[in-house]
N, C-alpha and C positions, 0 to 999 in steps of 0.2 A: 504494500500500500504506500503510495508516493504521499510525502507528507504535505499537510495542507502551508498555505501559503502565509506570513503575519497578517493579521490585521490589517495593519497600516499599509502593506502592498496591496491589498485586495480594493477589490475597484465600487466604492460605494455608490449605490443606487437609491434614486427617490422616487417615490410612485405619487403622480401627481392625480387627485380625482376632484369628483365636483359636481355638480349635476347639471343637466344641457342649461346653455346659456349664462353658467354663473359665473364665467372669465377666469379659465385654467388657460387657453390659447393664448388670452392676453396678457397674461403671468408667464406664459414660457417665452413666448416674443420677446417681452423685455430679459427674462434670463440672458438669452440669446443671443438678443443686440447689445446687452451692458456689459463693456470692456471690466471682466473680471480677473482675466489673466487665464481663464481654465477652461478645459476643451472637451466639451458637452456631447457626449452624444444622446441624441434624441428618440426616443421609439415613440411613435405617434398607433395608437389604435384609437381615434376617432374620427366617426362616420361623419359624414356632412361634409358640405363644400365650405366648411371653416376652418382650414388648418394654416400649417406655418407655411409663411409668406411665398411666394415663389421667387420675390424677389430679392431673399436670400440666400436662394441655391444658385452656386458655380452652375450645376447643370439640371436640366431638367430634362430626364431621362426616367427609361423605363423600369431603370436600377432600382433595386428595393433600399441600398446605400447611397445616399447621394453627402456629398462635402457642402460645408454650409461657407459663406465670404469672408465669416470668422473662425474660421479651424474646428469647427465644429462638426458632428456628422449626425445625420437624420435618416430614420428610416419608418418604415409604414407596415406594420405587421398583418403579410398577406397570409401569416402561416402561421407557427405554432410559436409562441413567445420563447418556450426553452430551446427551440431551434435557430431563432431568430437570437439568443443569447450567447449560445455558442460558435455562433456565425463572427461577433464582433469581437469574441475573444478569440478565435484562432485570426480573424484578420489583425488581433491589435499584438500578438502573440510573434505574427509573422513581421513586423513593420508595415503592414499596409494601410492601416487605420492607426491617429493617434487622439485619443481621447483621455482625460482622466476619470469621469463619470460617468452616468447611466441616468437621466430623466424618462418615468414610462410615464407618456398620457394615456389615460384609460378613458374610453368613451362615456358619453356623460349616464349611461344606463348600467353601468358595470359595477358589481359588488367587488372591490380591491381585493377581497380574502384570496381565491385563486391565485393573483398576481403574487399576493406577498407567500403565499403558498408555495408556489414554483421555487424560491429560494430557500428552502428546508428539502426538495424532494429531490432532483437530480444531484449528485458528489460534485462533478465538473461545476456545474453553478456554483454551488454553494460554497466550494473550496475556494472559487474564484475573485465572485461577488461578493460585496456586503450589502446585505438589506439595511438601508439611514433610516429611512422615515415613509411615514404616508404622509402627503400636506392634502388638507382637503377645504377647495374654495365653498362659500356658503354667500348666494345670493342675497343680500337682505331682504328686500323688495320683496322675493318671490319664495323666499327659505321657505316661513312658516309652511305656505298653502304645498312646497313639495314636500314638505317633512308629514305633511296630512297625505298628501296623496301617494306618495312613492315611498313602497318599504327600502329599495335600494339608497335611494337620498339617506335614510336612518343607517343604514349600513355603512357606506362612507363617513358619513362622522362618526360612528362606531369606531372603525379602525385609525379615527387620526392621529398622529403626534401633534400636528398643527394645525388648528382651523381658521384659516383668513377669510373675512367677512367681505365681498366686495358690494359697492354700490348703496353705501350707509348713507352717502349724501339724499339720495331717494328717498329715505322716511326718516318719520320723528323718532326722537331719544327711547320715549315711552315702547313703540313697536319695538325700536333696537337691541335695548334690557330686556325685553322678553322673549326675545330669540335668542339670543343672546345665554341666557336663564335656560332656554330649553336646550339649548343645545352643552350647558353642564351635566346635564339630567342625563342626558343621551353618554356623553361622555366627560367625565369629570378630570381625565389624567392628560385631556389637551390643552395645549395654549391656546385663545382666542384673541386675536388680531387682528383690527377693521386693513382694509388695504382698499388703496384707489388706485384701480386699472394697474395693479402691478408695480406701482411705486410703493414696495417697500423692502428692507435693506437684505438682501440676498442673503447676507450671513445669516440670519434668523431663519433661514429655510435649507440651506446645507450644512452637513456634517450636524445632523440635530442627535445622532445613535439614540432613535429613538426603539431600537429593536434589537440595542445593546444592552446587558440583565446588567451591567454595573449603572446608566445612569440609575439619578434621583427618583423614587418614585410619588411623583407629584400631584397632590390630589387637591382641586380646587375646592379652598373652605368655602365658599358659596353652597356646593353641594352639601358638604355638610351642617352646614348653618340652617338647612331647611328641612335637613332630614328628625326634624321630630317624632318621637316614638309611634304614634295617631297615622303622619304623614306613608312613614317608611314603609306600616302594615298596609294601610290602604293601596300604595303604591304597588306594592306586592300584589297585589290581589286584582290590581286592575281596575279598580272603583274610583268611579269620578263622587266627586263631593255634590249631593242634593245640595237643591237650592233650602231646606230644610235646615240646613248646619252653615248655610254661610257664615252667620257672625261669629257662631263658635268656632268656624276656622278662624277667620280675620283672627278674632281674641288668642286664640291658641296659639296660630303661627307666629301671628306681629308681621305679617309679610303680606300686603296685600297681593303681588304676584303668585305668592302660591295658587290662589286659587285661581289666576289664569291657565296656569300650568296644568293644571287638574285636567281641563277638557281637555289636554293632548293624550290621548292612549297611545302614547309610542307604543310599536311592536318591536323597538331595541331601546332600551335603558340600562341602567349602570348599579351596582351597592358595592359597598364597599363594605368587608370585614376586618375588625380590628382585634386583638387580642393581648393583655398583657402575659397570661400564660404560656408555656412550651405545647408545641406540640408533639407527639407521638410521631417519630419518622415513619417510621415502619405502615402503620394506620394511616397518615396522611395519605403517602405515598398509594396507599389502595385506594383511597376515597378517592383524590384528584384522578389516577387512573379511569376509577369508575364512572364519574362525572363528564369525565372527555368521552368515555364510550358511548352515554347514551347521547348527552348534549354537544357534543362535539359540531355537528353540525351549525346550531346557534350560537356558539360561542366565537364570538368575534375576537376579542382581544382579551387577554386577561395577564394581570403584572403583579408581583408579590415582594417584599420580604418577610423572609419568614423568619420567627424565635422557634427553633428546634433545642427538644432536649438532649444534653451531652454534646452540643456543638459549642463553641465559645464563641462562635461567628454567625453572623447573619447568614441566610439561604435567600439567593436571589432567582426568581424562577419568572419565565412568563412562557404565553403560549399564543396559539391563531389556531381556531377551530380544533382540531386534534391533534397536532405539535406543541408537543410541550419540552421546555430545557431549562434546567437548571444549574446553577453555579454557585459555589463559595462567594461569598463577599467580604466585606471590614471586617474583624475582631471587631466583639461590642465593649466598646471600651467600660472602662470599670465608676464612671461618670453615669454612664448610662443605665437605663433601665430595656433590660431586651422587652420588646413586642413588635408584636404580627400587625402587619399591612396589606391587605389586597383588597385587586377592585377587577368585577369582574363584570364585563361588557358584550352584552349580547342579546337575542330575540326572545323576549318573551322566558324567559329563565326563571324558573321558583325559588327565590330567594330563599323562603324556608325552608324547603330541603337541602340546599346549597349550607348557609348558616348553622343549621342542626347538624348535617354529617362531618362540620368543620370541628363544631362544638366539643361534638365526640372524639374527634383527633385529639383534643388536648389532652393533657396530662393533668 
């Protein structure tokens, strides 16, 4: 077995998604035309007569590779992505293509899971490539009424590390917080950032290793702030708030928003488990297996650390659908107090059973 490559030589990829019209195009254009120093190459899988410029391509050819006017290279996935990834590594392998990156736009109807999937299942890939990040754009204007109607929209912010808001200028503050708001709910371990047409600072969207188990794992207190015990169980269960208990929510929450929130029945949301107890390796280790067998499919993203008993070190673990991996982390220094962090992102998922068989892991 030839051994895998460092890190740091492996060729880090970002998966850009979004849903039609919410300005992923016009976010990569500017990648593309601003002098960063770094040579991009581009996989484009979206349908529509909106894509990158033509006139930025040296040639315009039948080539499924084509060189862009800034040393950049573009191609258009007429076949199979793992194919198509292999193709740019034996050209970049050879000298014929030089690129330091990997941007994939996914068409605006694409669930990213597959994409980012591809990078755990072929050796070549995976030895190769680094999976960075998903960035996923969120129309403001129009988020809410896709986040109603497209399960795939929910699925995209599911799996982001980044979520850039374009087209804020279009509505009031008020709309904005509660998109805004709903899209912690959806996903609470992304960043959210308004952007206009692509003006904003490129470093914040490369080299994010947002699918790296050593970063931070970040969990916006917003979410938690509103997760009261009333909220969390309802939430669970799918039940919007009667017009019956309005005031006793107002009263309860403190948060007039929540009860906007209510009428969104995401079919993907987020909880998070916290524990200051160890848990049982051995037991975890079966439950989490069991959990990916049945849920696997719904399960979008999920990120931990973990307090295990008889480690003196954090356990850092995350997964995408039914890939799960885990690694050593810090020593927990003697300042600290060990406890468990995860948060776990996905369709329609029963928290209470998810929680209870966690419960029972611990020690």
């Amino acid at each position: 077995m030839k051994p895998a490559i460092s890190t740091e030589k492996m060729v880090p990829v970002t998966i850009l998604t979004g849903f039609l019209g919410a300005g992923k195009t016009t976010l990569l254009k500017r990648i593309l035309t601003e002098y960063h120093g770094r040579r991009i190459a581009v996989i484009e899988n979206e349908f529509g007569p909106e894509s990158i410029d033509n006139e930025l391509l040296i040639q315009d050819s039948e080539e499924e590779i084509v060189e862009l006017s800034n040393g950049c290279v573009c191609c258009t996935i007429r076949g199979d992505l793992m194919r198509t990834l292999n193709e740019l590594r034996v050209k970049r392998q050879a000298g014929q293509l030089n690129f330091e990156r990997i941007i994939i736009e996914t068409t605006g109807m694409a669930n990213p899971g597959p994409v980012c999937q591809t990078f755990f299942m072929d050796d070549e890939i995976a030895d190769y490539y680094r999976l960075d990040a998903v960035i996923t754009v969120v129309d403001a204007k129009h988020g809410m009424q896709t986040l109603d109607d497209q399960e795939e929209a929910q699925k995209q912010v599911g799996f982001a590390d980044r979520i850039l808001i374009s087209k804020k200028d279009l509505v009031n503050e008020v709309d904005y917080q509660a998109l805004r708001s709903r899209l912690i709910r959806i996903n609470p371990r992304a960043s959210i950032t308004p952007v206009n047409f692509g003006e904003t600072d490129l470093k914040v969207l490369l080299d994010i290793s947002g699918f790296n188990l050593n970063t931070i794992l970040d969990i916006d207190p917003d979410f938690l702030d509103n997760e009261h015990p009333d909220a969390a169980h309802d939430h669970g269960h799918g039940h919007d708030h009667d017009h019956d208990h309005d005031g006793e929510c107002h009263d309860h929450c403190g948060h007039h928003h929540d009860h906007h929130h209510a009428q969104h029945n995401d079919e993907i949301s987020a909880f998070v488990f916290r524990s200051k107890k160890a848990f049982d390796p051995e037991r975890l280790e079966e439950f989490l297996g069991g959990i990916v067998q049945v849920y696997g499919p719904d399960l979008l993203r999920y990120k931990g650390i973990l307090y295990l008993k008889g480690i003196n070190r954090r356990m850092l673990f995350q997964g995408v659908h039914m890939m799960m991996g885990a690694e050593p982390g810090k020593p927990w220094l003697s300042s600290e107090k060990p406890n468990t962090k995860m948060v776990f992102i996905g369709r329609k998922l029963p928290q209470e059973i998810f929680t209870r068989g966690l419960e029972q892991c611990l020690v």
